[in-house]
N, CA, C and O of each residue as an XYZ file, in Angstrom:
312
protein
N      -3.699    -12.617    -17.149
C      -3.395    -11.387    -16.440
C      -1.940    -11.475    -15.948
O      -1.444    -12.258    -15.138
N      -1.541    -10.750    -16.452
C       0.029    -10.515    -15.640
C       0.309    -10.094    -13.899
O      -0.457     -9.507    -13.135
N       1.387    -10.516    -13.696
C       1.628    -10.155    -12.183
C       1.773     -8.726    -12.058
O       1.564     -8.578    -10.854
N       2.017     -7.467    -12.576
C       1.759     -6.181    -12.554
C       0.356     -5.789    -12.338
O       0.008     -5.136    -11.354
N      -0.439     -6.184    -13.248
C      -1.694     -6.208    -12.732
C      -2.606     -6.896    -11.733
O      -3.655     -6.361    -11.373
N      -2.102     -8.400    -11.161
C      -2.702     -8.785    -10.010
C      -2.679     -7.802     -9.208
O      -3.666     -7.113     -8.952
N      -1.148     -7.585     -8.567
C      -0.777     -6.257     -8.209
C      -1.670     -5.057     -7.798
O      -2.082     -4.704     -6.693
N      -1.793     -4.679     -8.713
C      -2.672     -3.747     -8.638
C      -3.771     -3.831     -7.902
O      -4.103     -3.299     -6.843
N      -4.520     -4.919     -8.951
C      -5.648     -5.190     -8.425
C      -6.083     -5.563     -6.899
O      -7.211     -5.222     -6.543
N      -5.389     -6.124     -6.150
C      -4.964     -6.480     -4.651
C      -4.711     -5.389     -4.187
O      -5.152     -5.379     -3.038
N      -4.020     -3.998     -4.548
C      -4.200     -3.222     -3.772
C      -5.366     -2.336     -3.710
O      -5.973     -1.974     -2.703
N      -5.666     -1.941     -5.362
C      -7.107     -1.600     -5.207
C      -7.725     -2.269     -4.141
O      -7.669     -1.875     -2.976
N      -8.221     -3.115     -4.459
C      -9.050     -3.724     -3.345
C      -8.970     -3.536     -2.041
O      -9.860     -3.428     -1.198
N      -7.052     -3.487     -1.896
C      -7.034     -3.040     -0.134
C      -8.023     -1.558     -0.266
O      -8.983     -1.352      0.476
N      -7.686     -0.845     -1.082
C      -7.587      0.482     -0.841
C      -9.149      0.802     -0.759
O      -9.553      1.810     -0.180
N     -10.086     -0.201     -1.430
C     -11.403      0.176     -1.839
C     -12.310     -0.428     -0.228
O     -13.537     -0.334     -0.256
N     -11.767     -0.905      0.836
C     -12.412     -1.439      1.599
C     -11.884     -0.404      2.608
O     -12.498     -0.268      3.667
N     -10.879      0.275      2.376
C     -10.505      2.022      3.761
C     -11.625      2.430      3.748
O     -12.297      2.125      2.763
N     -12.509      3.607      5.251
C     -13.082      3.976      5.241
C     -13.656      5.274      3.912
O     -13.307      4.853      2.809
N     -14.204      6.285      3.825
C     -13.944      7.118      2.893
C     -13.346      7.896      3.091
O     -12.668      8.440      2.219
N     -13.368      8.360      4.684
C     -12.666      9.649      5.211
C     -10.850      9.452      5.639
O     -10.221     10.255      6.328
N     -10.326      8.270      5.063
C      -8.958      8.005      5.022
C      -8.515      8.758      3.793
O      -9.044      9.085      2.731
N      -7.004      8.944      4.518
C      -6.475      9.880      3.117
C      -4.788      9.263      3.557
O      -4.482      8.434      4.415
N      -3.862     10.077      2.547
C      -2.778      9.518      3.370
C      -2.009     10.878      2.639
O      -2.668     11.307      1.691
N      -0.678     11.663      2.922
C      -0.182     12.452      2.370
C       1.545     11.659      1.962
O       2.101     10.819      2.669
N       2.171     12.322      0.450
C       2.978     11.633      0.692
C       4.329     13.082      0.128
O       4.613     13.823     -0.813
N       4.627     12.813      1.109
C       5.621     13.977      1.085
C       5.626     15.064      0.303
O       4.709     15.760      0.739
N       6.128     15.608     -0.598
C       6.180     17.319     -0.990
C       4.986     16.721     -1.928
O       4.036     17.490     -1.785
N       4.649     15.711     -2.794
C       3.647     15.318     -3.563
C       2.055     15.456     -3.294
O       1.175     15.373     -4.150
N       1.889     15.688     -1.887
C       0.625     16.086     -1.514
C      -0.017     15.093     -0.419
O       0.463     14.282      0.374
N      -1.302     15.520     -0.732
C      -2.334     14.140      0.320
C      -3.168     14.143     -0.642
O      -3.459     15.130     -1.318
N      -3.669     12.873     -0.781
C      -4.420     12.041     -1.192
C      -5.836     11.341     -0.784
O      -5.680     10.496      0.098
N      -7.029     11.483     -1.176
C      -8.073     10.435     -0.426
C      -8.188      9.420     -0.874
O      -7.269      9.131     -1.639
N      -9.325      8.307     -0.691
C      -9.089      7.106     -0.968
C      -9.328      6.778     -2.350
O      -8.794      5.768     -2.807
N     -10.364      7.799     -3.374
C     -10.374      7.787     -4.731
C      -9.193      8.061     -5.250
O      -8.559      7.354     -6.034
N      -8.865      9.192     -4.768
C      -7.684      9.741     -5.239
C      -6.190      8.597     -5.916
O      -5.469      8.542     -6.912
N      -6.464      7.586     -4.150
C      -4.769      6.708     -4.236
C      -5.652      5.837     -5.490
O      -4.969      5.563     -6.476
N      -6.981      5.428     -5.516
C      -7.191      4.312     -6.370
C      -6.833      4.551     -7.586
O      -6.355      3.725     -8.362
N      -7.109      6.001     -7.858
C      -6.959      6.516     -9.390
C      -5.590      6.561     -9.635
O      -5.163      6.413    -10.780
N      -4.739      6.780     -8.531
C      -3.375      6.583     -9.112
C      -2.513      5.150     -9.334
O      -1.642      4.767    -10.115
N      -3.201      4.625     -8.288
C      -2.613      2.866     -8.712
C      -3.375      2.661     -9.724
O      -2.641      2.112    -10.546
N      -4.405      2.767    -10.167
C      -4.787      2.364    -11.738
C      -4.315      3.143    -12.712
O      -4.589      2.812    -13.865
N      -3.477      4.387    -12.473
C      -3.258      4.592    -13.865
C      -1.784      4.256    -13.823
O      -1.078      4.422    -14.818
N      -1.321      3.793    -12.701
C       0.225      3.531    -12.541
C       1.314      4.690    -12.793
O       2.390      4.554    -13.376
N       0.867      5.685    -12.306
C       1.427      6.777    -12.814
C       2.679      7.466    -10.844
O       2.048      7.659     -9.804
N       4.021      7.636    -10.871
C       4.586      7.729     -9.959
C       4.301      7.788     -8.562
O       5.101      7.496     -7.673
N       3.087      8.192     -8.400
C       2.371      8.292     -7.332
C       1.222      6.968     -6.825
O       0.508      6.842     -5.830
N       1.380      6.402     -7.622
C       0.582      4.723     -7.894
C       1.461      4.024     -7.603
O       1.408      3.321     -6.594
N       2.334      4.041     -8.294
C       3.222      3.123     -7.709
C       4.486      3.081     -6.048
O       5.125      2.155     -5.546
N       4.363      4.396     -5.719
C       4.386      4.490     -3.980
C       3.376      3.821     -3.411
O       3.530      3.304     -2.304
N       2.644      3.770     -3.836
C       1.164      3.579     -2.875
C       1.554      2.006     -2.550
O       1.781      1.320     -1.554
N       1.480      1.798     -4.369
C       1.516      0.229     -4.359
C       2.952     -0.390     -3.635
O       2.902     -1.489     -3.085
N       3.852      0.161     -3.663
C       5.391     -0.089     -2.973
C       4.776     -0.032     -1.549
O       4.877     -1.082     -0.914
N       4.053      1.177     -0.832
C       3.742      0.656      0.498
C       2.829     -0.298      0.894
O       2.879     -0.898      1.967
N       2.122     -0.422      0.166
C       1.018     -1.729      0.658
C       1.696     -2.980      0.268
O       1.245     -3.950      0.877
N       2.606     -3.239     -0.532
C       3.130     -4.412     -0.813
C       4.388     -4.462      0.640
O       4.412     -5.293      1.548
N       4.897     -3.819      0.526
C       5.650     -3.987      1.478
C       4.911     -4.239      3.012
O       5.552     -4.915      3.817
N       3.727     -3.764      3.374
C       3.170     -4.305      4.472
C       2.530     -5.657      4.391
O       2.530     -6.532      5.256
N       2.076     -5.672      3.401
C       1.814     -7.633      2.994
C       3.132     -8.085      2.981
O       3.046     -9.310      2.907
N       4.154     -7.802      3.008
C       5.455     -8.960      2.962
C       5.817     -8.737      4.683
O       6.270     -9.609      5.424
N       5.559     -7.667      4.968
C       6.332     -7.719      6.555
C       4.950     -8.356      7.549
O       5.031     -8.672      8.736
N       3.736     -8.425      6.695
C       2.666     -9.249      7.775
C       2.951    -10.481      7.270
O       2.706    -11.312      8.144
N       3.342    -10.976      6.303
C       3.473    -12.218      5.811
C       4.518    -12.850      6.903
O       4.328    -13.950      7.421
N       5.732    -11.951      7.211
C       6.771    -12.398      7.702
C       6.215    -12.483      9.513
O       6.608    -13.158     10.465
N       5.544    -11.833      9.413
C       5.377    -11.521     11.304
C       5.861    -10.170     11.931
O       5.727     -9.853     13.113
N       6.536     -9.314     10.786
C       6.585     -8.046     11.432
C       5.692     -7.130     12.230
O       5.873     -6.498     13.271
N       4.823     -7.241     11.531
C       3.528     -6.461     12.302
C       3.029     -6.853     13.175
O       2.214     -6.074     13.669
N       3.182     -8.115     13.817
C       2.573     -9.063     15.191
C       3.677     -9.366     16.164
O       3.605    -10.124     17.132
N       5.194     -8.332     15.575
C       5.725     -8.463     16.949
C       6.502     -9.305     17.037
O       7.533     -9.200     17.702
N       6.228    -10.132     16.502
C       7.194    -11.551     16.248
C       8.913    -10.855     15.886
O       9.860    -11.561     16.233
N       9.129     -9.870     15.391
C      10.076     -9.229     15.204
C      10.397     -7.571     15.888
O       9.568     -6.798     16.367
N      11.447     -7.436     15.779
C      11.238     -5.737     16.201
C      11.411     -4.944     14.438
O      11.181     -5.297     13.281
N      11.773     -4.119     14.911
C      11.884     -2.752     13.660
C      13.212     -3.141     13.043
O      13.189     -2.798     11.861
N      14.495     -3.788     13.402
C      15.327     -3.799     12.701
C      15.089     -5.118     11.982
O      15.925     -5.438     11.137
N      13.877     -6.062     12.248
C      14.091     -7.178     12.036
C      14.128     -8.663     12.496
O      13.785     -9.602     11.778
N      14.545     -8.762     13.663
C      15.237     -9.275     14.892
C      14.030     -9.883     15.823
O      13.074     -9.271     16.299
N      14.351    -11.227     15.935
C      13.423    -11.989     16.680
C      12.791    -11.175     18.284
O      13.680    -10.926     19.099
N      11.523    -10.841     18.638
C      11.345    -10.241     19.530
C      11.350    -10.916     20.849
O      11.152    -10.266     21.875
């Protein structure tokens, strides 16, 4: 399996454990429910791959300690 598809698959998974009644909208492109984002990270189609750009990016800033504060918003030791 390639790293494009781990990828994926890791976010599916985030995405498949949201409640059902989560949705998320993403700018002039619309809102989305939680089938909805899955179907688009699996078909990898422009709107799949936002999804997947934001959930990856919150696994790298929890990885780092962003999200616990350990940092502020620019970065910067809190």
């Amino acid at each position: 399996m390639d790293q494009e598809q781990e990828i994926k698959n890791l976010v599916i998974a985030r995405l498949g454990v949201l409640p059902e009644d989560i949705g998320i909208s993403i700018g002039s492109s619309g809102s989305f429910n939680k089938e909805e984002m899955i179907a688009h990270v699996k078909s990898g189609d422009e709107i799949g791959q936002k999804i997947t750009k934001v959930e990856m990016d919150f696994l790298k800033g929890l990885k780092q300690g962003v999200h616990y504060g350990k940092e502020d918003h620019l970065g910067n030791p809190a």
